[in-house]
C-alpha positions as a printed NumPy array, in Angstrom:
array([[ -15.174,  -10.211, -140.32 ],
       [ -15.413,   -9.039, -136.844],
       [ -18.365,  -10.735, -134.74 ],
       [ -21.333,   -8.46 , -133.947],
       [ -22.536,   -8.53 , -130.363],
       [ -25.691,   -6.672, -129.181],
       [ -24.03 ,   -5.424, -125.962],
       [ -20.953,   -4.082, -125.366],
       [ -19.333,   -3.66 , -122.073],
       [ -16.589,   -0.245, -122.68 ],
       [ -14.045,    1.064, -120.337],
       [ -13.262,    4.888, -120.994],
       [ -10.161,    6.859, -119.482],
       [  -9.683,    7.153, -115.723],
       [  -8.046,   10.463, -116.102],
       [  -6.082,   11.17 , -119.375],
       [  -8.265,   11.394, -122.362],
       [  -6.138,    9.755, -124.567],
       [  -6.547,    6.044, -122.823],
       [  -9.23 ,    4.651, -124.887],
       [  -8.418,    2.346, -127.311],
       [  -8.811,    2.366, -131.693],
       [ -12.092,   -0.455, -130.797],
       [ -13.953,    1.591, -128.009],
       [ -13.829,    4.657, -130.267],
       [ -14.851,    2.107, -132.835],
       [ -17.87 ,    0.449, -131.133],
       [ -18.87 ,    4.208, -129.246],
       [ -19.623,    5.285, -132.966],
       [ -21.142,    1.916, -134.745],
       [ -23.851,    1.466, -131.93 ],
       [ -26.85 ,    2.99 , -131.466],
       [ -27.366,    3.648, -128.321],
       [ -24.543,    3.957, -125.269],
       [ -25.778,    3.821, -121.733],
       [ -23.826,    5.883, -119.682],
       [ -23.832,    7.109, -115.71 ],
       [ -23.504,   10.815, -116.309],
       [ -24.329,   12.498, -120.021],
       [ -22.475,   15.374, -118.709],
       [ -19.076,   13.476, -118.237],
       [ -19.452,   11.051, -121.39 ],
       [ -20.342,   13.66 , -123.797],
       [ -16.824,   15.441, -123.348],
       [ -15.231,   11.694, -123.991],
       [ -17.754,   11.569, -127.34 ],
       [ -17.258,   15.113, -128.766],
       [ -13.891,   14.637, -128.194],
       [ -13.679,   11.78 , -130.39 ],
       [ -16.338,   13.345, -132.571],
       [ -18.7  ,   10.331, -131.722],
       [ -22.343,   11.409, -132.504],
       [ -24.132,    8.542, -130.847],
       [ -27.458,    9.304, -128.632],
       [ -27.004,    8.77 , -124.95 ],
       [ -29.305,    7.294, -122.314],
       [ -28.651,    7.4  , -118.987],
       [ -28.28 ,    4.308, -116.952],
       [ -26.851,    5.084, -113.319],
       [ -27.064,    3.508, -109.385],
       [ -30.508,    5.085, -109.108],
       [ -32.551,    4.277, -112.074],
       [ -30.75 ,    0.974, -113.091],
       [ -33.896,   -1.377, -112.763],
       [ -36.01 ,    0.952, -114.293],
       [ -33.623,    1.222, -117.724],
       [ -33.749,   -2.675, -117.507],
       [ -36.881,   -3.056, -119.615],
       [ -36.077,   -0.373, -121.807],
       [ -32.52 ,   -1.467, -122.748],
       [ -34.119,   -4.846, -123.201],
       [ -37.024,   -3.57 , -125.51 ],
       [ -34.004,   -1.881, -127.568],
       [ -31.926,   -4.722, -128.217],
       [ -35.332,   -7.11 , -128.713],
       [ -35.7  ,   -5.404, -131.126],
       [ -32.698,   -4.975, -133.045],
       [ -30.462,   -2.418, -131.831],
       [ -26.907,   -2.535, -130.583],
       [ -25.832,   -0.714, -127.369],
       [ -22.855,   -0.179, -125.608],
       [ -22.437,    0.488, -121.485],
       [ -19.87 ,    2.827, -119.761],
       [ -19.173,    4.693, -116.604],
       [ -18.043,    7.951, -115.686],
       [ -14.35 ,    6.556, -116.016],
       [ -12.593,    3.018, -115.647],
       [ -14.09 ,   -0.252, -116.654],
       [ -18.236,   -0.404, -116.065],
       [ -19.031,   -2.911, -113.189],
       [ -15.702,   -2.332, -111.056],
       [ -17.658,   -0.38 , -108.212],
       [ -19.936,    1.222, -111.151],
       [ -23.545,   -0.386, -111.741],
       [ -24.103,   -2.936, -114.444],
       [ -24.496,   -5.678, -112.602],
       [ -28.528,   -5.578, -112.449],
       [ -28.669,   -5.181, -116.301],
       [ -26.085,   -7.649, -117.392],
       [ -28.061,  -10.366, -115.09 ],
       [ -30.764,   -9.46 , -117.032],
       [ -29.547,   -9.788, -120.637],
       [ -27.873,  -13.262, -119.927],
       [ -31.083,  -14.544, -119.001],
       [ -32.568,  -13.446, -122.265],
       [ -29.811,  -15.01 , -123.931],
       [ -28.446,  -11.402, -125.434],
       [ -24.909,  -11.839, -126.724],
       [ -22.094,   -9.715, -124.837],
       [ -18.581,   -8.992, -124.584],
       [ -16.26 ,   -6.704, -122.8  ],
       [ -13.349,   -4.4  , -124.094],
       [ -10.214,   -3.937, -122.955],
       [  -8.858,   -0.72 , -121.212],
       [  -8.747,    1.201, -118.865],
       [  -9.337,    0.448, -114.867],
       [  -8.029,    2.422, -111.91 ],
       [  -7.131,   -1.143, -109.938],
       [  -4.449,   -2.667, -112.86 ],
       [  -2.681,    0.927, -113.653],
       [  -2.442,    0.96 , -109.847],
       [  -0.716,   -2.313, -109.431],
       [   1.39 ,   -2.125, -111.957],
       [   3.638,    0.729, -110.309],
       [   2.972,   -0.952, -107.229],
       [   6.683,   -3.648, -106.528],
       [   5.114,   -6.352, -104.377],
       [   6.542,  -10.03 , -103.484],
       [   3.339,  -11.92 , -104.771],
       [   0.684,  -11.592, -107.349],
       [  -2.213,  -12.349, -104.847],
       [  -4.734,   -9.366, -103.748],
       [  -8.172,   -8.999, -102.565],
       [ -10.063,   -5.656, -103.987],
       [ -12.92 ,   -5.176, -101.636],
       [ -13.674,   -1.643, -103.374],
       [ -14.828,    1.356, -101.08 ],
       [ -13.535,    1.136,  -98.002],
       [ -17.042,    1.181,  -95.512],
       [ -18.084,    4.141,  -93.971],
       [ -17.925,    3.29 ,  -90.008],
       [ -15.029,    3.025,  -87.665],
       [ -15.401,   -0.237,  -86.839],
       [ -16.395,   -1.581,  -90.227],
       [ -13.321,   -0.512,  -91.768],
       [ -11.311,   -2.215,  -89.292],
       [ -13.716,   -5.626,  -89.548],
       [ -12.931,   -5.682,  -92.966],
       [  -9.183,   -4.945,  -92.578],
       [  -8.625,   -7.187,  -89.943],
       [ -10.389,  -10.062,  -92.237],
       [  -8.23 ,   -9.783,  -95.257],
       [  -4.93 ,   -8.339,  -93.451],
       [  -3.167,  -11.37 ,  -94.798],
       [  -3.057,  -10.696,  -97.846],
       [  -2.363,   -7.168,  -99.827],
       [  -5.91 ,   -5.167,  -99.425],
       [  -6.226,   -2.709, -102.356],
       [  -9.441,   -0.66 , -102.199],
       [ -11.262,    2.82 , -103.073],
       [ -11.461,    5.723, -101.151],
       [ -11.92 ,    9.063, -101.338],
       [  -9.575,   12.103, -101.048],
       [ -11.457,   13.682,  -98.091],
       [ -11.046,   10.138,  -96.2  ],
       [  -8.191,    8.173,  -97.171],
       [  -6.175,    9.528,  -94.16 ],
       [  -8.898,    9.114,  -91.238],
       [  -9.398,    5.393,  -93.286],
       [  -5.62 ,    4.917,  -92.656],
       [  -5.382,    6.288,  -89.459],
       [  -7.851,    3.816,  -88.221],
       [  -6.16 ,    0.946,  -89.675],
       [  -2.618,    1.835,  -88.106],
       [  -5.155,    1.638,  -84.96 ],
       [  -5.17 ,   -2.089,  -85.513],
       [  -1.644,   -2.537,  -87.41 ],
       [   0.816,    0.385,  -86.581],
       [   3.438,   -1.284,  -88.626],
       [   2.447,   -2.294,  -92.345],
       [   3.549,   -0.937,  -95.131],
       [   0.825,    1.307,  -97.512],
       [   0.443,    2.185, -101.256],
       [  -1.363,    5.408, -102.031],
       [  -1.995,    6.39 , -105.522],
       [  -4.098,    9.852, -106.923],
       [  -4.727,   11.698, -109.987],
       [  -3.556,    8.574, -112.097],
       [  -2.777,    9.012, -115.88 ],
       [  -3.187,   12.922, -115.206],
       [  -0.363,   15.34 , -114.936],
       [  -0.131,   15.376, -111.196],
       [   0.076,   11.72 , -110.807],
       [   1.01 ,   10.246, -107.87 ],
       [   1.877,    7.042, -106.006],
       [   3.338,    6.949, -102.623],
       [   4.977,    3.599, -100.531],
       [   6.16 ,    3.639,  -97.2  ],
       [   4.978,    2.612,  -93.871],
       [   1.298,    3.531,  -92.504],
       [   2.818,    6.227,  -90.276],
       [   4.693,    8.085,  -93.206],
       [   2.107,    7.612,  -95.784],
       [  -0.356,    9.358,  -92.996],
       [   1.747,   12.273,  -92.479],
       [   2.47 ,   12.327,  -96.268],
       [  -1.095,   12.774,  -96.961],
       [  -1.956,   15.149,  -93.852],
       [  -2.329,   17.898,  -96.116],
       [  -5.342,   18.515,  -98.821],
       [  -5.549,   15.584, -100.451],
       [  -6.739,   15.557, -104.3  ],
       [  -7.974,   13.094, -107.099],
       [  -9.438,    9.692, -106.664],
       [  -7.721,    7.486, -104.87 ],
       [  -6.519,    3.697, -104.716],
       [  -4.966,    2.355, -101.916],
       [  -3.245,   -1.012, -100.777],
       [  -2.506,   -2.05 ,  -97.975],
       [   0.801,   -5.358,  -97.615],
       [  -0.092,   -8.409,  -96.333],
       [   0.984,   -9.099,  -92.529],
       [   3.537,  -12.128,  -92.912],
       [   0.96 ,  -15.056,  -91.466],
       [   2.512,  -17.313,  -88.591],
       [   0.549,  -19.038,  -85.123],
       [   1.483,  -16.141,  -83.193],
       [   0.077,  -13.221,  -85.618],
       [  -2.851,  -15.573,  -86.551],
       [  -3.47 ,  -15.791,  -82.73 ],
       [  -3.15 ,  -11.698,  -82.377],
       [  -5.565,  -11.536,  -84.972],
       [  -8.384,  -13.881,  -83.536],
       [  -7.571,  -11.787,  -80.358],
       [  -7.77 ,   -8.214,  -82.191],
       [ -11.332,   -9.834,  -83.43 ],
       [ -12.933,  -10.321,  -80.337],
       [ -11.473,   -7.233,  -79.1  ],
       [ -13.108,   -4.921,  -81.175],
       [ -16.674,   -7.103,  -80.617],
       [ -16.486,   -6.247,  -76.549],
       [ -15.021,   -9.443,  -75.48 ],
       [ -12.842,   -8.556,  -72.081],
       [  -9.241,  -10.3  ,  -71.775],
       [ -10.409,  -13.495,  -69.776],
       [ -13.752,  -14.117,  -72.104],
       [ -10.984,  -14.097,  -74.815],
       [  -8.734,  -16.256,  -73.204],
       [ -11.409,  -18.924,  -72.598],
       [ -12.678,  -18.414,  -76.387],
       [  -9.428,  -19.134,  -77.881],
       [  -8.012,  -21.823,  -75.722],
       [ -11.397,  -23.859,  -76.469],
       [ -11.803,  -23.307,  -79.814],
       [  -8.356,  -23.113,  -81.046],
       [  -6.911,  -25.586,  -78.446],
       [  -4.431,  -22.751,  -77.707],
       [  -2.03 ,  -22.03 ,  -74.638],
       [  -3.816,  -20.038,  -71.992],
       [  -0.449,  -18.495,  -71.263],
       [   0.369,  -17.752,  -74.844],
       [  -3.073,  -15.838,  -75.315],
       [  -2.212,  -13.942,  -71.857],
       [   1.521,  -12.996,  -73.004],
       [  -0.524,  -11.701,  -76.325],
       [  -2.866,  -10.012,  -74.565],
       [  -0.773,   -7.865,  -72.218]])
């Protein structure tokens, strides 16, 4: 017999309709309640699948206001299940709040399995090591987005943007790294699917038209050595106001590095 939980975490499609699987469907119908961002969008998902379950709505703005009332619900004996607008609820979709919440009242819960915009990414994505950071929307300033970039350019960056920004977001991280290699994918699972690879300055011009569908991004990992390590502390300070000498005294004291090595990086 399949164990009952009280709350139900439930990815739904990303794009094609068809990528739920036989247990969401499942679960969608046997609870009685499913939480959802937008009624609007999950309602096409549940008359689709000719699921007649009521909907509440549970989104970014009203999420520790439905805390109580989801609580009160499964108190007292009902079974409810969460989802976003697409992709797995809790990857850059709220949850978080509520899920707190019912661990510290000891309400049992488990996740499904399915659909999320980061793994289908990846997985048409060739890459020399299974290590990433997701970081999720890219920020919304200039300098922010380069912060952030510049802190995990090590390693392969894969993040959210969207279609309107992806090529200003790129743009200003060629500012910092004019020679990496990018990963753009759009419209995944739909007909007009799309993931492009090639370095920054391609994938920019690439994209320099309208740009549609969500998008996922990743950006390669710079290969790490002294020197690039050094050119990063250096591309740090830079962006925080530091002039060229300041930074050569910075790094030579706190790195115990060669004054002339900074200098030859510098200029």
């Amino acid at each position: 017999m399949t164990r009952k939980f009280q709350f139900y975490i439930v990815p739904t499609p990303i794009g094609n309709i068809k990528d739920i699987t036989i247990r969401a469907v499942e679960i969608l119908k046997e609870v009685d309640l499913i939480a959802c961002e937008d009624s609007r969008v999950t309602q096409k998902l549940l008359n689709h699948y000719d699921i007649k379950t009521k909907t509440i709505s549970y989104h970014k703005y009203n999420e520790r206001e439905r805390v109580d009332l989801i609580l009160s619900e499964l108190k007292g004996g009902k079974r409810i299940a969460l989802v976003s607008d697409a992709g797995t609820p809790l990857i850059c979709d709220p949850g978080s709040i509520l899920l707190e919440e019912l661990r510290k009242n000891n309400i049992t819960v488990t996740s499904l399995t399915g659909s999320c915009a980061v793994s289908t990414f990846l997985s048409q994505v060739p890459r020399d090591t299974e290590e990433y950071t997701f970081i999720g929307f890219l920020p919304k300033t200039d300098k922010q987005i380069q912060d952030v970039y510049l802190k995990h350019k090590y390693t392969n960056m894969v993040f959210y943007d969207s279609p309107n920004r992806i090529v200003k977001s790129l743009q200003i991280i060629k500012d910092v790294s004019p020679n990496i290699n990018v990963a753009v994918g759009r419209e995944l699972t739909k007909l007009f699917e799309e993931i492009f690879i090639d370095d920054i300055e391609k994938v920019i011009e690439h994209f320099s038209a309208e740009v549609k569908g969500e998008i996922v991004a990743m950006t390669f990992a710079v290969k790490s050595d002294e020197l690039s390590g050094m050119q990063d502390k250096i591309d740090i300070l830079k962006l925080k106001g530091f002039k060229s000498k300041e930074i050569v005294e910075i790094l030579s004291s706190l790195y115990n590095l060669n004054k002339n090595e900074i200098k030859n990086a510098l200029y």
